[in-house]
DRENDO-957983 format. One record per residue (C-alpha): y, x, z; residue in three letters. Coordinates in Angstrom, 3 decimals. Layout:
<recs>
north_east_up_kegu
Y_X_Z_ALA
...
</recs>
This chain:
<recs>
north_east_up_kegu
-108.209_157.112_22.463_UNK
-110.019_156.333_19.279_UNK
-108.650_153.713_16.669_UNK
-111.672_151.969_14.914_UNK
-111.364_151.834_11.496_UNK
-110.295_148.079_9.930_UNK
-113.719_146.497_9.321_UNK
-112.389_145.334_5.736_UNK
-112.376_149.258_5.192_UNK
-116.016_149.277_4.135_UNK
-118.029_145.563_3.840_UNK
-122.001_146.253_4.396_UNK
-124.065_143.084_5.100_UNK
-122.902_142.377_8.504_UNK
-119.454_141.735_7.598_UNK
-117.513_138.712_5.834_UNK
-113.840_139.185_4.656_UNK
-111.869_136.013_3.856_UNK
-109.323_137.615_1.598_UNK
-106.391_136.346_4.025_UNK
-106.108_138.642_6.825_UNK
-109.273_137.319_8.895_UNK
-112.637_139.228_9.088_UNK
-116.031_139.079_10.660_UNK
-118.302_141.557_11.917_UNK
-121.642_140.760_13.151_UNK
-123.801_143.096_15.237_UNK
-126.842_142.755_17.354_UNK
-126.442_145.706_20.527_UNK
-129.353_146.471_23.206_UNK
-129.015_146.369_26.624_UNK
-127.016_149.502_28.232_UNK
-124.871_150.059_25.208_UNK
-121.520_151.235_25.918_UNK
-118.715_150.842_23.426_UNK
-116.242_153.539_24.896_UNK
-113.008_152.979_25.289_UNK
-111.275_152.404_22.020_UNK
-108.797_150.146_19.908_UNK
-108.299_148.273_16.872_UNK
-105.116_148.192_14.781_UNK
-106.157_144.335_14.425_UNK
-106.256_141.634_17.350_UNK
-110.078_140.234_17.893_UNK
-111.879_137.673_19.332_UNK
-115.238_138.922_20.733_UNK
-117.858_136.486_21.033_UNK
-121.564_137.189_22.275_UNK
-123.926_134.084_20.631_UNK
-126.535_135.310_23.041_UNK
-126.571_138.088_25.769_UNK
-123.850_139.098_28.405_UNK
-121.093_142.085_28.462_UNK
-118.365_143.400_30.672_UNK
-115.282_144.166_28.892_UNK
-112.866_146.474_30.631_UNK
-109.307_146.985_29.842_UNK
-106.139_148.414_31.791_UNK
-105.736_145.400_33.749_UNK
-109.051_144.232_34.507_UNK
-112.941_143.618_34.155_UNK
-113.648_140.427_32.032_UNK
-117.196_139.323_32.657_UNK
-118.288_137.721_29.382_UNK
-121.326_135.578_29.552_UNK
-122.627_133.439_26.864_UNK
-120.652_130.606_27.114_UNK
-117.552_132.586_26.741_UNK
-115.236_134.974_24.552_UNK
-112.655_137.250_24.875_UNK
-109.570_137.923_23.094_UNK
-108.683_141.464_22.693_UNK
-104.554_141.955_21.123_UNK
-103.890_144.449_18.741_UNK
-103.866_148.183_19.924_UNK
-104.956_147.087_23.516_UNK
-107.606_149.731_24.444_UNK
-111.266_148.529_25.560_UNK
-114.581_149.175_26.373_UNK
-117.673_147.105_26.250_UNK
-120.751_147.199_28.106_UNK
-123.827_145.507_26.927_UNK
-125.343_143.706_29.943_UNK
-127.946_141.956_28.553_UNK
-129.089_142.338_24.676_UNK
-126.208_140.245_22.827_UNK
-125.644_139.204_19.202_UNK
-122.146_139.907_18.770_UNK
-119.884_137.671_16.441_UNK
-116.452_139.514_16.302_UNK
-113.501_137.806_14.153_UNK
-110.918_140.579_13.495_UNK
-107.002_139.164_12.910_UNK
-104.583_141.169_10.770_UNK
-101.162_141.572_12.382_UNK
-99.331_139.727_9.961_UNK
-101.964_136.642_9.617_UNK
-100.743_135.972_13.601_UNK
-97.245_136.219_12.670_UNK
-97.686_134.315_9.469_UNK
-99.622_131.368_11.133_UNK
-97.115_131.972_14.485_UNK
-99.671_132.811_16.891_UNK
-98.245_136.424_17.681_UNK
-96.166_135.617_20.657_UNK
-98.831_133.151_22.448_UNK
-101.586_136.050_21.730_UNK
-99.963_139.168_23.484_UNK
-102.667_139.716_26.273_UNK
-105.947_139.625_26.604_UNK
-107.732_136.723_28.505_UNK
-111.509_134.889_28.323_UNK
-111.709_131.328_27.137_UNK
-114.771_129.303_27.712_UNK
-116.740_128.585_24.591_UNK
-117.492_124.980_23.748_UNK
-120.101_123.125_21.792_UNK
-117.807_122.785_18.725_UNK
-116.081_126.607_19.075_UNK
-119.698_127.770_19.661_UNK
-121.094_126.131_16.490_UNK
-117.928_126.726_14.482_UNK
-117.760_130.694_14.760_UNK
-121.791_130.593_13.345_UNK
-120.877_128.644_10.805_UNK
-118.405_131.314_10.169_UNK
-120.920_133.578_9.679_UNK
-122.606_132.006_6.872_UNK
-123.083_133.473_3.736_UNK
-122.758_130.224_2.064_UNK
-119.453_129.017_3.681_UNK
-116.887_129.014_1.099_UNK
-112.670_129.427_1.341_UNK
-111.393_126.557_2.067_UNK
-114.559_125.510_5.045_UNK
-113.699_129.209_6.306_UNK
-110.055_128.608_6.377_UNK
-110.566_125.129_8.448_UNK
-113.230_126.939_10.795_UNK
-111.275_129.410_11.292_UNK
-107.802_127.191_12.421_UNK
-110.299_124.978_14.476_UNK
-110.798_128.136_16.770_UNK
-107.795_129.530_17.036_UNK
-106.465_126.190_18.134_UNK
-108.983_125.509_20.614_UNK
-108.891_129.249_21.974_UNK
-105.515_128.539_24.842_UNK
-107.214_125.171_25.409_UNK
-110.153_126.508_26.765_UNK
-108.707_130.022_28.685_UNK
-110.510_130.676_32.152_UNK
-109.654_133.375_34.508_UNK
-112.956_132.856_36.792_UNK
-115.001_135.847_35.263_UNK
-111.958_138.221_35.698_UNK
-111.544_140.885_37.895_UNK
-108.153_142.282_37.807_UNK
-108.207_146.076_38.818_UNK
-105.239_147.648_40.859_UNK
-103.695_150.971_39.316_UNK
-102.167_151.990_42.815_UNK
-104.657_154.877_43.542_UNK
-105.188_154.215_47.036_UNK
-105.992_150.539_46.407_UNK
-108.187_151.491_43.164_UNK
-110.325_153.802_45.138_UNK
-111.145_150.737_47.569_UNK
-111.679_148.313_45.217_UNK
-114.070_151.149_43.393_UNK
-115.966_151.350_46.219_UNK
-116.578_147.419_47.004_UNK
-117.618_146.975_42.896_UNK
-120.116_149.912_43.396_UNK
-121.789_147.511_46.236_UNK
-120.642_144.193_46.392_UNK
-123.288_142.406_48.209_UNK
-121.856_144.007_51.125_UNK
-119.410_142.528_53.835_UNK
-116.623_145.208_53.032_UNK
-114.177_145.083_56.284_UNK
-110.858_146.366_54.990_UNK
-109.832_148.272_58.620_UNK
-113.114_150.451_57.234_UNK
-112.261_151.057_53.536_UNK
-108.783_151.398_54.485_UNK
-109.369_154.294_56.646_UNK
-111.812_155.449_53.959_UNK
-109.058_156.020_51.375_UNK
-106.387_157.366_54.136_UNK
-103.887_154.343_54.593_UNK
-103.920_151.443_57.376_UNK
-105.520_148.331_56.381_UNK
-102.097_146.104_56.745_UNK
-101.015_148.439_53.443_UNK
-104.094_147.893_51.802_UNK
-103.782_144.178_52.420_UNK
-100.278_144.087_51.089_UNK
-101.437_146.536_48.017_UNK
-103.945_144.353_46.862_UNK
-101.637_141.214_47.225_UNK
-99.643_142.831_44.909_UNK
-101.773_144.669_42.764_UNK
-103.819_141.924_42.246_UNK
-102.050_138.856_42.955_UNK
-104.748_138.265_44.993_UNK
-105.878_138.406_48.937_UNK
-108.470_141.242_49.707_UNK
-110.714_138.550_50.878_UNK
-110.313_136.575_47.782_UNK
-110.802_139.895_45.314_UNK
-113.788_140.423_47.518_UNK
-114.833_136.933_46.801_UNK
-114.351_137.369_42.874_UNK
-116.012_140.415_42.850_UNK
-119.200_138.969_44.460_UNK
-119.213_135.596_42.321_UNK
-118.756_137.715_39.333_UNK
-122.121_140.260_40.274_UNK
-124.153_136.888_40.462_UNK
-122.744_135.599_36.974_UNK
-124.168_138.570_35.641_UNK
-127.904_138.201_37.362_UNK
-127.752_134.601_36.779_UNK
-127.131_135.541_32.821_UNK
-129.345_138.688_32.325_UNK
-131.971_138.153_34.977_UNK
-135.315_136.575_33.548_UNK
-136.378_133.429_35.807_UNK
-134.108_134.322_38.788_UNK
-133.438_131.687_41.003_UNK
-130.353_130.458_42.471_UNK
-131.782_131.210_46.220_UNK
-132.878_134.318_45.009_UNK
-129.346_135.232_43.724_UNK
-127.696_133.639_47.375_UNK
-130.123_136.151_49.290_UNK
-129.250_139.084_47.373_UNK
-125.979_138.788_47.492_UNK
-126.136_138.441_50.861_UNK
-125.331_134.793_51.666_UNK
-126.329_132.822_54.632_UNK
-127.633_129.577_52.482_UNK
-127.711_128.575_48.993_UNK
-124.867_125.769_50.005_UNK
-122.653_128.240_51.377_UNK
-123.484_130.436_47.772_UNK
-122.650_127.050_45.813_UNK
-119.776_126.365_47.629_UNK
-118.050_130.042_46.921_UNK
-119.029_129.902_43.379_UNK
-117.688_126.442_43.011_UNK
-114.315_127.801_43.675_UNK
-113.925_130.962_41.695_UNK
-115.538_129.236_38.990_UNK
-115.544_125.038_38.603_UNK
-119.457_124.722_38.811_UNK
-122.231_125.144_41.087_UNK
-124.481_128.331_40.277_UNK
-127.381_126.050_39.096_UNK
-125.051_124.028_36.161_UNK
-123.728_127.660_35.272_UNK
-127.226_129.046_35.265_UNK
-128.455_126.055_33.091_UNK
-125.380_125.781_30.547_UNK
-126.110_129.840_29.987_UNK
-129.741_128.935_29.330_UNK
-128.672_126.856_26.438_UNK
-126.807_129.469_24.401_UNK
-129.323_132.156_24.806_UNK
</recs>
């Protein structure tokens, strides 16, 4: 497992220090990048201004559209997948800033928070050459206090580590615009499908039907965020929905919104 180097190590152009245990990286990535699994000896938020990527660690997939960021903790090992081309704003956290400032504790795990309006315009400003301490200092407080305001689980997908259970849920994210019947994957990966029922409860603290569900909401985020003009019917039909209500109504409840108000706050941060 590779440990990145601090970014304060060596400052080119894309990076800002602020002298107090907080620094920024900025980096543009192409679609179909891979960051492979790595960590940093500092916590991170990740934050794509434009663009969409997957970030995978041992407990899940965290679908990260535009309207959204990620915290990463310390040492926690990740990977990042570039799903559309993104310009990545990363603000890097020295361990002792979070225990100075008493975040530590509250900032143990990783988890997505939605990105609003003021959070969105607040980590650019960030990024400004011009921006002196004491705006930086406030910009950066303003985030971190916003950042367990604003957490939401609905682009997660947490992955099971049981192997039997990991193998099925493998095989229904390889395809998951298809009606998966656990009595079939269950005999696929040698068990009965009560087990696998009861595996994924606990595994996942989630129903199979439910995972299933998640899993399929979270492959239309990703066309409604990296597909050029795609529809909301179009989405519905490839994922294999009877009607664009019955689509709306199971995105509704993995994620708050309809597909269309998703679709069109995405369209306003890319």
């Amino acid at each position: 497992m590779t440990i990145a180097e601090p970014p304060i190590r060596a400052l080119h152009q894309d990076r800002r220090v602020t002298g107090d245990g907080v620094h920024m990286v900025a980096r543009n990535y192409p679609k179909g990048i891979r960051l492979d699994p790595h960590m940093h000896r500092e916590a991170q938020l990740v934050y794509a201004a434009s663009g969409t990527m997957q970030v995978t660690t041992p407990k899940g997939r965290w679908l990260v559209p535009p309207d959204r960021a990620v915290w990463v903790p310390a040492l926690l090992p990740h990977a990042i997948d570039v799903l559309a081309d993104i310009e990545m704003r990363t603000l890097y956290f020295d361990q002792a800033w979070l225990a100075r400032e008493q975040r530590s504790g509250s900032l143990d795990h990783e988890f997505v928070v939605r990105v609003s309006p003021l959070v969105h315009q607040a980590i650019l400003a960030l990024f400004d050459a011009s921006c002196g301490r004491e705006r930086t200092d406030l910009l950066i407080r303003l985030v971190m206090l916003e950042l367990h305001q604003a957490e939401d689980s609905a682009t997660f997908i947490p992955l099971p580590q049981e192997p039997r259970c990991r193998r099925a849920a493998d095989i229904v994210l390889a395809d998951p615009t298809r009606d998966h019947e656990i009595d079939a994957l269950a005999r696929m990966v040698g068990t009965s499908a009560r087990t696998l029922s009861r595996l994924f409860s606990a595994e996942t603290q989630l129903s199979f039907k439910s995972w299933c569900q998640r899993a399929r909401i979270a492959a239309a985020i990703e066309r409604l965020s990296t597909g050029a003009n795609v529809s909301v019917k179009q989405v519905a039909s490839d994922l294999g929905y009877a009607s664009v209500p019955a689509f709306s109504h199971a995105f509704r409840q993995v994620t708050g919104k309809t597909p269309t108000a998703f679709a069109e706050k995405t369209c306003e941060k890319t």
